[in-house]
C-alpha positions in Angstrom: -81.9 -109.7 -142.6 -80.0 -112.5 -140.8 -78.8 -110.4 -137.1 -77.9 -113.7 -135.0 -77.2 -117.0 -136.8 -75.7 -118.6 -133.9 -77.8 -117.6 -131.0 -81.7 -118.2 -130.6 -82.6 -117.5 -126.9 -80.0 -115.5 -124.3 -81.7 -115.1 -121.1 -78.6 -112.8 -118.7 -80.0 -112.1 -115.5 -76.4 -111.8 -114.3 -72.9 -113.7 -116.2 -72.3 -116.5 -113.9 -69.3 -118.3 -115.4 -66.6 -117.3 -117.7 -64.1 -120.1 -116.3 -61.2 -122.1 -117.1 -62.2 -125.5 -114.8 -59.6 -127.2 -112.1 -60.2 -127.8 -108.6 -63.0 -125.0 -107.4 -61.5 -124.6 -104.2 -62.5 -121.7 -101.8 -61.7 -121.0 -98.9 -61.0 -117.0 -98.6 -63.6 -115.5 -96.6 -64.0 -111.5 -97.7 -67.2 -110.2 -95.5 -67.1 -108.0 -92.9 -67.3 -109.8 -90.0 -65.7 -107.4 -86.9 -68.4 -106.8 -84.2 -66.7 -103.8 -83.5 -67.7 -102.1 -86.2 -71.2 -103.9 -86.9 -73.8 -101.1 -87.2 -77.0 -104.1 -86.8 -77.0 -107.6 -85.0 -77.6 -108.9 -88.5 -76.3 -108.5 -91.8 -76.6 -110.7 -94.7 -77.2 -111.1 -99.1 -78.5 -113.7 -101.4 -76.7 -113.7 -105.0 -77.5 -115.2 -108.3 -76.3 -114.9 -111.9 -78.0 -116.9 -114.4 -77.1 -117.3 -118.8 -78.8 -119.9 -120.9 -78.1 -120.4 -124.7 -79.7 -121.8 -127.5 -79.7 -122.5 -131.5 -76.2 -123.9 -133.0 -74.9 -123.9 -129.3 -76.9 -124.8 -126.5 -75.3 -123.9 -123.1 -76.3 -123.0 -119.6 -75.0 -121.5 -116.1 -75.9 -121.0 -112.8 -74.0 -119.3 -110.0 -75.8 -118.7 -106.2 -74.1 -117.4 -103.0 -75.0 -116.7 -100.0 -73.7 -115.3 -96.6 -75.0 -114.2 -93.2 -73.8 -112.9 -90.0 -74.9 -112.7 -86.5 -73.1 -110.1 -84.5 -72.7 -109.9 -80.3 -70.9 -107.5 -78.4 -67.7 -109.7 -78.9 -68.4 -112.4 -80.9 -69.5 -112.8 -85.0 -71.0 -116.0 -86.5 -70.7 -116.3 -90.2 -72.8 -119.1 -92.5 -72.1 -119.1 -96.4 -72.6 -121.2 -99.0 -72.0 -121.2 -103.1 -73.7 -123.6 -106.2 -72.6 -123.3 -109.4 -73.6 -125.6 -112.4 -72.4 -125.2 -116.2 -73.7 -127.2 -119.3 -72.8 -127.4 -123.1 -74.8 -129.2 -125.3 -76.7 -131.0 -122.5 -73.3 -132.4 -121.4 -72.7 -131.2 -117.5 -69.3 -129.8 -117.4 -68.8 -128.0 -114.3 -71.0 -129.0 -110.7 -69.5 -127.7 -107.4 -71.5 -127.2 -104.2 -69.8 -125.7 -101.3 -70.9 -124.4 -97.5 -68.9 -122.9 -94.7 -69.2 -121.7 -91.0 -67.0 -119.2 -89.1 -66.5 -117.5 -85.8 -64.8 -114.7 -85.0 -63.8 -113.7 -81.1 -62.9 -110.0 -80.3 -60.0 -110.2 -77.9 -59.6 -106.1 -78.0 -59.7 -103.2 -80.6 -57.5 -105.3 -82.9 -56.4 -108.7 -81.8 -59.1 -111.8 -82.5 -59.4 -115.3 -82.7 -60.9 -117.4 -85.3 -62.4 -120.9 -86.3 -63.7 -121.2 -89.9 -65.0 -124.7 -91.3 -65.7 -125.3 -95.6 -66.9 -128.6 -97.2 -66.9 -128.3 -100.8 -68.0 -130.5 -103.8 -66.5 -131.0 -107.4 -66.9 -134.4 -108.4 -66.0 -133.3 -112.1 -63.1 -131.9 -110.7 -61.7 -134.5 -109.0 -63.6 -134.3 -105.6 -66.3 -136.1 -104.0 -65.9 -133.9 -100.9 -62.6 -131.5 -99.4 -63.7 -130.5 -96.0 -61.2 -128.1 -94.6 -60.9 -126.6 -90.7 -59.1 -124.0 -89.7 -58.5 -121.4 -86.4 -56.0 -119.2 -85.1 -55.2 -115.5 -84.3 -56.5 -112.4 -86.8 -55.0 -108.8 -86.5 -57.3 -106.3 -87.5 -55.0 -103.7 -89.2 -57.4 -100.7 -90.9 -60.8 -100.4 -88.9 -61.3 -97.6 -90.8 -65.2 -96.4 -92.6 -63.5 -95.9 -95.5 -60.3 -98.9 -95.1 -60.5 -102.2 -93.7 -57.8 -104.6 -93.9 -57.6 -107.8 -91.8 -54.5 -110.7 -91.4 -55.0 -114.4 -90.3 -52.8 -117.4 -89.6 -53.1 -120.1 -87.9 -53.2 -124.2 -87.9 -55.7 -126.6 -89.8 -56.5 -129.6 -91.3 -58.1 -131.1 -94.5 -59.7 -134.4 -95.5 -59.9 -135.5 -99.2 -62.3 -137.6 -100.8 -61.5 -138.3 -104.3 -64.2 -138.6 -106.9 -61.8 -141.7 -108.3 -61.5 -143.6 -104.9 -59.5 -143.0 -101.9 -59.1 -140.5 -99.2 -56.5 -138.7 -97.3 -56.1 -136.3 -94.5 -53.4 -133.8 -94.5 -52.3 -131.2 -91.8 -52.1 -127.7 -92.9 -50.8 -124.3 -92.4 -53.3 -121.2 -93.0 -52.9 -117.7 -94.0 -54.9 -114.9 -95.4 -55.6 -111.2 -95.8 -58.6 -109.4 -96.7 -59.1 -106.1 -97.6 -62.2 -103.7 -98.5 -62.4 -100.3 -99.7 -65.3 -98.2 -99.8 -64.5 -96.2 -102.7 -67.8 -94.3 -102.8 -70.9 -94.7 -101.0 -72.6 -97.0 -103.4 -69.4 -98.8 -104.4 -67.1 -101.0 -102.7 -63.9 -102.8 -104.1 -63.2 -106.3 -102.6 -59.6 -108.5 -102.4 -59.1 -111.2 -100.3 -56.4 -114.0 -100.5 -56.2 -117.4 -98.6 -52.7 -119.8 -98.9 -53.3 -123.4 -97.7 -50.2 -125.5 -97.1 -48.9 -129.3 -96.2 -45.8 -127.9 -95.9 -44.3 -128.5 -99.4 -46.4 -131.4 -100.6 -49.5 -129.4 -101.4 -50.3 -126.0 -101.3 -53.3 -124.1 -102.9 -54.0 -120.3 -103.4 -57.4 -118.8 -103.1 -57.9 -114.9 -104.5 -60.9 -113.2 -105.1 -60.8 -109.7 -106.4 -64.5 -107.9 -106.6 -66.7 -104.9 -107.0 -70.0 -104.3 -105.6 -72.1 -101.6 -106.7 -75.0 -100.9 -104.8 -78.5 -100.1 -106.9 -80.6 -99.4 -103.9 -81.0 -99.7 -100.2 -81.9 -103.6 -100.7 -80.1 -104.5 -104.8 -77.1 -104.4 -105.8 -74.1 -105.9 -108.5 -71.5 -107.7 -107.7 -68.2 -108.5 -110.2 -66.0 -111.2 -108.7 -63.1 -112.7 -110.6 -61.8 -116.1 -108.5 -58.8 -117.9 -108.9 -58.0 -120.7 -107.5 -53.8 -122.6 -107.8 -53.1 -125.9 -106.7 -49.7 -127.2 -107.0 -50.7 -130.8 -106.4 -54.1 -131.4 -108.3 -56.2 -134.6 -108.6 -54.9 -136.8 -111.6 -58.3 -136.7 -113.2 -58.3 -132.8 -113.4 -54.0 -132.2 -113.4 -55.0 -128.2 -114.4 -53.2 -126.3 -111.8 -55.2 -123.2 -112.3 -58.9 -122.6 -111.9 -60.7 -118.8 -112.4 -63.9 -117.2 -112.5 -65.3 -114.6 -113.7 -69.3 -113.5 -112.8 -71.3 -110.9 -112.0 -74.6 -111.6 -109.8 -77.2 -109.8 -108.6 -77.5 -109.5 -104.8 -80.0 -108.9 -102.7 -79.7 -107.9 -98.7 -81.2 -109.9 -96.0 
């Protein structure tokens, strides 16, 4: 009895790419990252989602994350970083590489200041290397256990090295929100949204909507769907849109 004619071999240790490919762009940052409310100096998680394919299709993914925080009375410092690498018929179609650094400044109860700093990679996308930097002031509006909700805009600036040749810097404007709700005590819904703008000539929208489920004190899942909007790609990737869809396996630090 014939079950599976098309597929050989699936190893899913987590579904790390459902994804319609344009620029990869990212550059919303969703942890927690008050010192206010930090319950340990550290806190910290290692994800990754793997799918491989085989028989009349051969196809492979890989997604990895990673984030950590070092909390002072006043102060938070943030280091994350993301891989992810698609293949179809031994034909690489998707590579991006990305790694970031934040700070985070209590001024009081609510009012903060902030510095955040992202070089990312997506040479099939159109990008040798984006390196963005931003800072400004963040509101803390819901400090809540059960709410928290979080508003930042300031200044920045981004340099562009295209995978085709040539390079440009451009002055931005930055926004974004962030919001987490701890729906139960093992689950926690996630939405964060960054806007990047030269002021008409480019702008680019960041959103990543997810739900983390925690198995035990150290596992848990993650489900993050990403979507990234450029009004102004790369002429070697013109696709304004880019999402993604995965679901990884975490573990804390």
């Amino acid at each position: 009895m014939k079950v599976f004619n098309k597929v050989a071999f699936t190893v899913l240790l987590g579904l790390g790419g459902l994804s319609q490919q344009a620029l990869a762009d990212n550059v919303v940052f969703t942890s927690m990252d008050n010192p206010a409310t930090a319950k340990k100096p550290f806190d910290g998680s290692a994800s990754a989602g793997y799918l491989a394919q085989s028989g009349n299709t051969k196809s492979s993914n890989f997604t990895a994350q990673t984030n950590m925080t070092w909390f002072q009375d006043t102060m938070a410092y943030s280091l994350f970083g993301n891989a992810s690498n698609t293949s179809s018929n031994d034909e690489r179609s998707s590579e991006t590489y990305s790694i970031g650094g934040r700070t985070r400044h209590n001024l009081n109860t609510d009012d903060y200041l902030f510095g955040q700093a992202t070089w990312l990679s997506d040479r099939l996308n159109g990008y040798d290397g984006r390196d963005t930097a931003t800072a400004g002031y963040g509101r803390q509006i819901l400090n809540g256990p059960e709410h928290s909700l979080r508003a930042e805009l300031g200044p920045g600036v981004r340099y562009d090295d295209y995978h085709e040749g040539g390079h440009k810097t451009t002055a931005l404007a930055y926004g974004a929100l962030s919001y987490q709700w701890q729906l139960t005590d093992t689950t926690k819904f996630i939405q964060g949204v960054s806007v990047l703008s030269s002021f008409g000539e480019d702008t680019t929208v960041n959103s990543e909507t997810g739900l983390q489920v925690a198995i035990n004190s150290n596992f848990s899942l993650k489900l993050a769907y990403n979507v990234t909007w450029n009004n102004n790609p790369p002429s070697s990737a013109p696709d304004r849109t880019d999402t993604k869809t995965s679901i990884l396996l975490s573990y804390t630090l």
